[in-house]
C-alpha positions as CSV (number, residue, x, y, z in Angstrom):
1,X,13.7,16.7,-17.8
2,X,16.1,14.3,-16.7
3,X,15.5,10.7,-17.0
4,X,14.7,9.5,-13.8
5,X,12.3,12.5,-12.9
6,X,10.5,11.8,-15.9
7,X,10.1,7.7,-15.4
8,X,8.9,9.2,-12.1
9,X,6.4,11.2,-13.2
10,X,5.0,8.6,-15.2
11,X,5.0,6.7,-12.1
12,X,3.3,8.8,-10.4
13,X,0.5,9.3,-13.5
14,X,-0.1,5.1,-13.3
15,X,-0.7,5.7,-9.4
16,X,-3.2,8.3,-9.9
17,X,-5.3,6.3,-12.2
18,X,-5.5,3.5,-9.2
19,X,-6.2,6.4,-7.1
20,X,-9.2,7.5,-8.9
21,X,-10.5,3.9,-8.3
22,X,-9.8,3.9,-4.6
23,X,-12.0,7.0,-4.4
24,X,-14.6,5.1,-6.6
25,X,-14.6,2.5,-3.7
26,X,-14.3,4.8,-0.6
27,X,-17.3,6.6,-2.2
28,X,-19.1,3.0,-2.4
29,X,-18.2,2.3,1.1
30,X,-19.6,5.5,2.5
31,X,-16.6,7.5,3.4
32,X,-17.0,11.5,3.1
33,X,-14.8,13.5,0.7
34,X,-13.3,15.6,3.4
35,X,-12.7,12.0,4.7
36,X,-10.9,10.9,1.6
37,X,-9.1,13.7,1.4
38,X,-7.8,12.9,5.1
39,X,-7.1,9.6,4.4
40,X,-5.4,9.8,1.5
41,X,-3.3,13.3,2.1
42,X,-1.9,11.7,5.8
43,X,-1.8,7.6,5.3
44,X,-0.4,8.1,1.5
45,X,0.0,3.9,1.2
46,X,-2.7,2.6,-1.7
47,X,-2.3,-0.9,-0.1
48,X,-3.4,0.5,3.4
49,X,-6.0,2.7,2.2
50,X,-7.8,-0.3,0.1
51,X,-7.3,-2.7,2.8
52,X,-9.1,-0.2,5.7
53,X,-12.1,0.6,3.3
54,X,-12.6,-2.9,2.1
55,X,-12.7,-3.6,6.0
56,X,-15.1,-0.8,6.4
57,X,-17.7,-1.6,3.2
58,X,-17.5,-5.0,4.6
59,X,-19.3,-3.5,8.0
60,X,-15.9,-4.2,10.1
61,X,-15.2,-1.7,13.1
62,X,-13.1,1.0,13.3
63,X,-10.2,-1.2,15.2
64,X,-10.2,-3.6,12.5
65,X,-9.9,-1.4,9.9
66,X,-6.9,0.6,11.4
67,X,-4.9,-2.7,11.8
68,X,-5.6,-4.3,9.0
69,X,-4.1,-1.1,7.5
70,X,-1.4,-0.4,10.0
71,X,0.1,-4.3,9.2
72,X,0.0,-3.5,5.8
73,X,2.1,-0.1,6.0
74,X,4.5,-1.8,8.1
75,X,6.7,-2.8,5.7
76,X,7.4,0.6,5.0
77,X,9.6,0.8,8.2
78,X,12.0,-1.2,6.0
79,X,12.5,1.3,3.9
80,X,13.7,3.6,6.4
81,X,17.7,2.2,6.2
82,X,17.6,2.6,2.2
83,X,16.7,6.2,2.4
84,X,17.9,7.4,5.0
85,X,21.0,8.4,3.6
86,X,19.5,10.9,0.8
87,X,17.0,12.7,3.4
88,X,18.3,16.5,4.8
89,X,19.4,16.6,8.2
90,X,17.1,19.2,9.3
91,X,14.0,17.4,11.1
92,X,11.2,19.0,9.8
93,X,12.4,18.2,6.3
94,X,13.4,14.7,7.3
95,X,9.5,14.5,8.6
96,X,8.3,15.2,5.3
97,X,10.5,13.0,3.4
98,X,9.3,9.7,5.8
99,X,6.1,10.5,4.7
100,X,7.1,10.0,1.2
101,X,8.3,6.8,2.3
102,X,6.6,4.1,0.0
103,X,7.5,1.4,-2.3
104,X,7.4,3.2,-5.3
105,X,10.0,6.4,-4.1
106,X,12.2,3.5,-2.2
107,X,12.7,1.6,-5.9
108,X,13.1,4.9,-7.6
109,X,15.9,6.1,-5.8
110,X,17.5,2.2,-5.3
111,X,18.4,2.1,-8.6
112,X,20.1,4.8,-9.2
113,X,23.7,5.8,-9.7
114,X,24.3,7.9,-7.2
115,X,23.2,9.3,-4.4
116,X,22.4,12.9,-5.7
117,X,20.6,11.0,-8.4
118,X,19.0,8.8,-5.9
119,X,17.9,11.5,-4.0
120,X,16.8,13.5,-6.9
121,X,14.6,10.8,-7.8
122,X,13.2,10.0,-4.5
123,X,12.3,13.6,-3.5
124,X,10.9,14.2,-7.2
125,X,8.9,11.0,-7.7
126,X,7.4,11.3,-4.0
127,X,5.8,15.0,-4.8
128,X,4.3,13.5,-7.8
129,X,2.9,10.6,-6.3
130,X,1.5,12.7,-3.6
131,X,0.1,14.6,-5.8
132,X,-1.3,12.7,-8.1
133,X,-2.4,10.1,-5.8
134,X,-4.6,12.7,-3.9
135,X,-6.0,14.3,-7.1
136,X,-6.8,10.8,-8.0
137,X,-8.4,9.8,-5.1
138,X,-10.7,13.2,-4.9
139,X,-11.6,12.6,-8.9
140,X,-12.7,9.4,-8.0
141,X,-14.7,10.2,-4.8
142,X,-16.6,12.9,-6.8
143,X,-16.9,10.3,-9.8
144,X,-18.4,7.2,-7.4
145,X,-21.4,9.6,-6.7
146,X,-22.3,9.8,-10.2
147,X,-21.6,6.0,-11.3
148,X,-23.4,4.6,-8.3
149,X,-22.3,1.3,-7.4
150,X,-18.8,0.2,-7.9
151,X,-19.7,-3.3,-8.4
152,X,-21.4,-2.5,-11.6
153,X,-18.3,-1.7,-13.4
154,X,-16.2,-4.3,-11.6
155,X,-14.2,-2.1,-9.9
156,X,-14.8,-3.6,-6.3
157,X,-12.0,-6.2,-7.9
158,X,-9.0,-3.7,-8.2
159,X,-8.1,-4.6,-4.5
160,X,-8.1,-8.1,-4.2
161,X,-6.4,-7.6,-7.8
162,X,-3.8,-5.7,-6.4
163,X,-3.0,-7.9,-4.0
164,X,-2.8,-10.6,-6.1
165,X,0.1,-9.0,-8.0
166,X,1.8,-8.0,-5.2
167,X,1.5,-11.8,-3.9
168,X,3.1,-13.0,-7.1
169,X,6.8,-12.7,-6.8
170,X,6.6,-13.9,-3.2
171,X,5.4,-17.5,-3.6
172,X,8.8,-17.8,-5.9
173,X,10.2,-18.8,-2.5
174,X,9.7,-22.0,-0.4
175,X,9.3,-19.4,2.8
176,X,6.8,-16.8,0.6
177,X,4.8,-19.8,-0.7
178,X,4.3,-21.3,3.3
179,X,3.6,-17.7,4.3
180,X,0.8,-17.5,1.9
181,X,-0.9,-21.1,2.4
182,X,-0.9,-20.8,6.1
183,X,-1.9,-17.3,5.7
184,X,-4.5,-18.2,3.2
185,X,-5.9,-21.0,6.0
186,X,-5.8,-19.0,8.7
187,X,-8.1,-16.2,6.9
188,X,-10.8,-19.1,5.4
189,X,-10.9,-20.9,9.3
190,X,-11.5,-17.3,10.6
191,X,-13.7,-15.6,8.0
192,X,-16.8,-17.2,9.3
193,X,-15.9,-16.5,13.0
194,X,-14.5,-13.5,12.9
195,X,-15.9,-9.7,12.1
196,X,-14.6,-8.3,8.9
197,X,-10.7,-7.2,9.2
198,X,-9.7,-9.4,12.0
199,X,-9.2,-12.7,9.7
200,X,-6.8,-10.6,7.9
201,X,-4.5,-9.7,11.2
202,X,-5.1,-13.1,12.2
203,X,-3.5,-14.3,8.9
204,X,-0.2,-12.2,9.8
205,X,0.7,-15.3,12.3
206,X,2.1,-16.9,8.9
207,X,4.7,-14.7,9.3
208,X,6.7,-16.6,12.3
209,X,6.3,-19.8,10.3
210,X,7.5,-18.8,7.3
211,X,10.3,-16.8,9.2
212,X,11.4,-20.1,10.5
213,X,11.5,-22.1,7.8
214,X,13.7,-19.0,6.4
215,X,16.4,-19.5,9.0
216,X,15.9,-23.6,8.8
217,X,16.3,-23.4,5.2
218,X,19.5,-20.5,5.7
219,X,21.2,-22.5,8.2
220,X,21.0,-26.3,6.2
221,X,24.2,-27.0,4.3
């Protein structure tokens, strides 16, 4: 096994243990398996999946949930221009490989060599991730039922955790650490007048500040 497929395949093993504990908490929140299965099989993004069933265990609505998870999966788009290059031309296959669109496939294939390397690595690191991810997430869904409740093992911690490690190389930067205060406000003003999800779409409207100060910061000598 080459190297790359097999750093990917550990990935991918990593990514399946978080998956187990996202079916811990979907379970908790009182999502179905078939539901799980859904979820995790189409949406495929960990950071979307947490962030809709924290929104529904919190007793947000359905709206809220799907946009608090949508503005989290956009930053996949992104990834589009990196990858585009190693996908097939057919459609159908270029369909498939989108879905595999994710952080973890996009930094896989951006370090490599080449491009038949980099594609090698996305394609192969995507099926395992898939994979894995889903097997994770059903192990988990079956295992909430017989742990009862997720806050008894700490668990209900991994996604603010999560998050919290994503957060981290962002606030390096004078724009990532004004995006996060102001983000960070606008949630705690809105938390108490808000339902659940919304304070975290409301907190998006750092973005345009911190975009600015960006360009301000860019454009002074």
């Amino acid at each position: 096994m080459s190297g790359h497929r097999r750093e990917g395949l550990l990935l991918a093993i990593a990514v399946g243990v978080v998956g187990v504990t996202f079916g811990v908490l979907a379970d908790a929140a009182g999502l179905s398996l078939p539901r799980v299965i859904v979820m995790s099989a189409l949406v495929f993004t960990g950071a979307s999946q947490f962030a809709a069933v924290s929104v529904v265990d919190a007793g947000g609505s359905g709206p809220a949930a799907v946009g608090s998870a949508m503005l989290l999966a956009a930053r996949n788009a992104l990834y589009g221009p990196v990858v585009a290059r190693l996908l097939p031309r057919r459609r159908a296959f270029r369909a498939l490989g989108a879905h595999l669109v994710i952080d973890e496939t996009t930094a896989m294939a951006s370090v490599q060599a080449d491009d038949d390397a980099a594609a090698d690595a996305f394609w192969w690191t995507g099926v395992w991730l898939w994979t894995l991810w889903n097997l994770g997430s059903i192990g988990g869904a079956r295992l909430g039922a017989a742990i009862g409740d997720a806050r008894t093992w700490g668990l209900d911690a991994a996604f603010p955790a999560a998050f919290v490690a994503l957060l981290a190389p962002h606030v390096r930067t004078a724009p990532g650490r004004v995006a996060a205060i102001l983000g960070a406000g606008l949630a705690m003003a809105t938390v108490p007048l808000a339902p659940a999800g919304v304070p975290l779409l409301v907190a998006a409207l750092a973005v345009g500040p911190a975009a600015w100060w960006h360009v301000r910061s860019a454009a002074t000598p």
